[in-house]
ZAMARGU-4260 file (C-alpha; in steps of 0.2 Angstrom, whole numbers, plus 5000, padded with zeros to 4 digits):
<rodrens>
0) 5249/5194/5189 | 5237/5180/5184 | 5243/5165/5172 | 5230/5166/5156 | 5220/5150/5159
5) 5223/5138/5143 | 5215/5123/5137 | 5235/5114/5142 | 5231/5122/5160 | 5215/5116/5160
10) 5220/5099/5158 | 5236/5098/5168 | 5222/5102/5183 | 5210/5090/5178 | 5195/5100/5175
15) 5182/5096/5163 | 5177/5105/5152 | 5157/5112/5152 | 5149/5107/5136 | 5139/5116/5125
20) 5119/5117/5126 | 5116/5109/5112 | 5128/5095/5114 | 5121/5091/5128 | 5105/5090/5123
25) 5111/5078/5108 | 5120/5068/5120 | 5102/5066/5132 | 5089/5065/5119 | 5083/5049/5118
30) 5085/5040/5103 | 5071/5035/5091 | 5077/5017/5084 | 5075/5013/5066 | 5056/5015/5062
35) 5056/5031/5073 | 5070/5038/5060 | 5058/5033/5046 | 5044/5042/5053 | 5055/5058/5055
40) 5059/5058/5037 | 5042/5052/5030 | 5034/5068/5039 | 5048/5079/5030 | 5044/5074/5014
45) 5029/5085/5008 | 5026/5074/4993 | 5025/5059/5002 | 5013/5068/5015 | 5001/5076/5001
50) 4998/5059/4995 | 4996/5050/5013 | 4985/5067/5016 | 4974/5060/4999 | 4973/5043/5004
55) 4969/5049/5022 | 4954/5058/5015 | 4946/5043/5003 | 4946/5032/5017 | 4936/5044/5028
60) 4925/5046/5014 | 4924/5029/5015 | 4920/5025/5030 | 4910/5040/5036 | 4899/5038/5017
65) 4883/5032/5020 | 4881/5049/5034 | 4888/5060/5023 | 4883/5058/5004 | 4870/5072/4999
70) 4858/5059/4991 | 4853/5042/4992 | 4867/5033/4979 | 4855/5020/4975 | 4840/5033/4969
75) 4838/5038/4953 | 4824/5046/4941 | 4824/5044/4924 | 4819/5062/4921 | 4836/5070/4927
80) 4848/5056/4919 | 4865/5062/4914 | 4865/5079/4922 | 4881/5092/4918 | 4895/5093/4931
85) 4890/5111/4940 | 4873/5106/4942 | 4862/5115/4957 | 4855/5100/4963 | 4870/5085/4956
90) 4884/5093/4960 | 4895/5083/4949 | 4881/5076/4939 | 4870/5063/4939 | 4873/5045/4929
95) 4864/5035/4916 | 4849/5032/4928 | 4847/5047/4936 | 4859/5045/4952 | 4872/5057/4960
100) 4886/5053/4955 | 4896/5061/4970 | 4887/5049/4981 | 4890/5037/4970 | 4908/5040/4970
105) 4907/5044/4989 | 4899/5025/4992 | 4912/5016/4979 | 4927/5023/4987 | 4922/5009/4999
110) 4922/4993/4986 | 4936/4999/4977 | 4949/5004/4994 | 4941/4986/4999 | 4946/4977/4985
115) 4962/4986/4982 | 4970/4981/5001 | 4963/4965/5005 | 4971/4956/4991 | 4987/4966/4993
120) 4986/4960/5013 | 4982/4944/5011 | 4997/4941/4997 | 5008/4949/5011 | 5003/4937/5023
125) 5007/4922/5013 | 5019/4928/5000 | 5029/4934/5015 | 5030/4916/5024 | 5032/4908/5006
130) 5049/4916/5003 | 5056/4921/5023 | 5054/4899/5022 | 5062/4899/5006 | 5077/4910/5009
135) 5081/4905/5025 | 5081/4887/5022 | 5086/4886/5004 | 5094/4869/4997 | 5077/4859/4990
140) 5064/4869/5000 | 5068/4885/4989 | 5070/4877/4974 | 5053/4868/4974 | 5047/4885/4980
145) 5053/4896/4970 | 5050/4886/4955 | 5032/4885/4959 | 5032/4903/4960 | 5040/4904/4943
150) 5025/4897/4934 | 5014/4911/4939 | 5027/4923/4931 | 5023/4917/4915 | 5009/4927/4914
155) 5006/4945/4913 | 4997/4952/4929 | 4981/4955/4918 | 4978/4939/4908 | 4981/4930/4924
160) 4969/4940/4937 | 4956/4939/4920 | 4956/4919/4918 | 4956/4917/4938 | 4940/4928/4939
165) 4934/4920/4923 | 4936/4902/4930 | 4929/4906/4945 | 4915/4916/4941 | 4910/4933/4946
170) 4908/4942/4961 | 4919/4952/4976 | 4925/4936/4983 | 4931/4927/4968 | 4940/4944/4962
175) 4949/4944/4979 | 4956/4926/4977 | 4960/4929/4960 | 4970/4947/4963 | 4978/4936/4980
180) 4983/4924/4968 | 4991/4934/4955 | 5002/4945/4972 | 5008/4930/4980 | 5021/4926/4969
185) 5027/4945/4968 | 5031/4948/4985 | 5033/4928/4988 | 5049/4933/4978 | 5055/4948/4986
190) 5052/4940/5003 | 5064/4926/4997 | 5078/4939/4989 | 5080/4949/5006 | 5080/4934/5016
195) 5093/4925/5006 | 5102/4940/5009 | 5102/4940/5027 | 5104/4920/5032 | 5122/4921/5036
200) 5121/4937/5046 | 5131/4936/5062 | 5114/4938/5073 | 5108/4926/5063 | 5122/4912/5068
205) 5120/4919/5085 | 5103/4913/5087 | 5105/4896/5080 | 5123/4895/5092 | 5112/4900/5107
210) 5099/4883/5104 | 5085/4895/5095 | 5073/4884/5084 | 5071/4888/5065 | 5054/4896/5069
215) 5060/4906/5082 | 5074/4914/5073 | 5061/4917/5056 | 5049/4924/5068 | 5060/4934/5077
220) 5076/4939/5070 | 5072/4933/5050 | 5056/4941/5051 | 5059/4959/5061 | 5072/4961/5048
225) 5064/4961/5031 | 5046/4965/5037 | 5050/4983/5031 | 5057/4980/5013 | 5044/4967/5009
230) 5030/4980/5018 | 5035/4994/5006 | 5035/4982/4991 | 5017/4980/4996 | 5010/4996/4997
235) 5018/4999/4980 | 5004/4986/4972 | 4990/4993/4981 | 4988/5004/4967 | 4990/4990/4953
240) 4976/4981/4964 | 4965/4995/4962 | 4967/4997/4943 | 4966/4976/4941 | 4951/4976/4952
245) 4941/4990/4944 | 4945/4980/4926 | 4937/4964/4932 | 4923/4974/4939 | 4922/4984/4921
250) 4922/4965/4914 | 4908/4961/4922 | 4919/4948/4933 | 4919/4960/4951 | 4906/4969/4957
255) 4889/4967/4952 | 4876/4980/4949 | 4868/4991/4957 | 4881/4992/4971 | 4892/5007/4966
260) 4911/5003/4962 | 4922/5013/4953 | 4927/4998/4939 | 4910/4994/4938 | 4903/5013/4937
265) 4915/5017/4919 | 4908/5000/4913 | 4889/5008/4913 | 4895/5026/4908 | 4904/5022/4894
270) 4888/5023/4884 | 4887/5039/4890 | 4903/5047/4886 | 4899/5054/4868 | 4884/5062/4877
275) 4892/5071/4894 | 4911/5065/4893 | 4915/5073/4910 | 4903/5062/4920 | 4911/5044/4911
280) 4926/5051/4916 | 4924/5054/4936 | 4927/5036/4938 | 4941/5033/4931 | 4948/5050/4938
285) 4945/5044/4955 | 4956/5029/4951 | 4968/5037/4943 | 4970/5050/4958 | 4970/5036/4972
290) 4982/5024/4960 | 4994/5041/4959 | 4992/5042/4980 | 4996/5027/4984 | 5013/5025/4972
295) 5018/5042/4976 | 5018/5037/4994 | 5026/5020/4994 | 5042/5030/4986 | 5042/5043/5001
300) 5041/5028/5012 | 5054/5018/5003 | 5066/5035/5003 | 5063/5035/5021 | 5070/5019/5024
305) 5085/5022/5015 | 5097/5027/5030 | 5115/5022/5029 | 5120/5017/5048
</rodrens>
């Protein structure tokens, strides 16, 4: 009669045992790092991807515009000003000179996306090798830093992106310098905070124990580890760029007419809103759902990048 065969006998003859399929194919899938882990819960979050889906959409629009708008943004006629939303020919009206407004908005979507981002870049460029030098050198360098950062905090966002542009003088350019201006100091600070927080990581004495420069290790391992929180901080004020940038256009201190910009475009219908409301308010509907996009977004991203090793 045959011994039953055991998991005891199976070891006392040195036989391994098979594993399961899906162990297996756990132990040969390869793996996706850090940044591939992101990507996998980013695209499992359908909040997150209805608003990159939104965002995703404007800036086609934006790009593809001039081919695609129904009518020339820049045409008007006196005799068919202030058309309802619904009309046969203005889809979603037309403004106070007799232009469609959806290829205005269509066209704008290009200035304000433009003004929005670049001053949000830009401030990540420089805010970012403001504070990675701060924090990783400290002593003197970060106090004189971080001190000079101070100052700008000692004016609300607003008043300060308002008397840049003022003393400055208006026009796209002069906006973008004042809006970099007023972001530097933001993520300046949080590039400093997660840097400090880093500098006596064991990789980090490593590098400096292996004969690595102080650029090296910033650029290398400094910088490959806080890029992502400092990056997610960022996208988070592309949406307050927008609102500040479409203010200084309403103030006359952004865009100037005729070009077609969001801010600029609730400045010149705001005569307009006892007479068709719904038209005034594209505008600043279009901000507000852009503005909503981007933040809603930044948190799926910054959720994403919340995983406990």
């Amino acid at each position: 009669m045959t011994a039953p065969v055991t998991a005891a006998s199976v070891a006392l003859d040195g036989a391994v045992p098979t594993a399961s399929p899906v162990a297996e194919a756990e132990a040969f899938a390869p793996s996706r790092g850090f940044w591939g882990h992101v990507g996998h819960r980013l695209v499992r979050d359908p909040v997150a991807m209805a608003a990159g889906a939104v965002i995703l959409t404007i800036v086609l629009v934006a790009i593809f515009a001039p081919w695609i708008t129904p009518m020339d943004p820049y045409k008007g006629s006196m005799l068919r000003r202030l058309r309802p939303v619904g009309d046969a020919t203005y889809w979603l009206g037309s403004d106070e000179l007799g232009r469609d407004m959806l290829s205005r908005l269509m066209v704008g979507a290009r200035l304000s996306l433009f003004m929005g981002v670049t001053p949000v870049l830009i401030a990540f460029a420089i805010g970012s090798s403001i504070g990675i030098l701060a924090g990783y050198v400290g002593g003197w360098t970060n106090t004189i830093l971080m001190r000079t950062i101070d100052v700008f905090f000692a004016f609300p966002s607003v008043l300060l992106a308002i008397a840049l542009s003022g003393a400055l003088g208006a026009g796209i350019f002069n906006a973008i310098v004042s809006l970099t201006c007023v972001f530097v100091p933001q993520i300046a600070r949080v590039a400093e905070s997660v840097t400090t927080g880093i500098r006596k990581r064991d990789y980090i004495d490593a590098a400096k124990l292996s004969g690595a420069s102080a650029l090296t290790i910033m650029r290398v391992q400094v910088l490959g580890n806080v890029v992502g929180p400092i990056f997610v901080y960022a996208t988070s004020l592309i949406s307050v760029s927008m609102i500040l940038a479409s203010g200084l256009s309403f103030l006359g201190l952004g865009v100037r007419p005729p070009e077609p910009e969001w801010g600029l475009m609730l400045n010149t219908l705001r005569t307009a809103i006892y007479v068709n409301p719904m038209v005034a308010a594209l505008p600043g509907l279009a901000i507000f759902i852009v503005s909503i996009a981007f933040n809603l977004f930044s948190d799926g991203l910054r959720t994403a990048m919340e995983i406990r090793q």
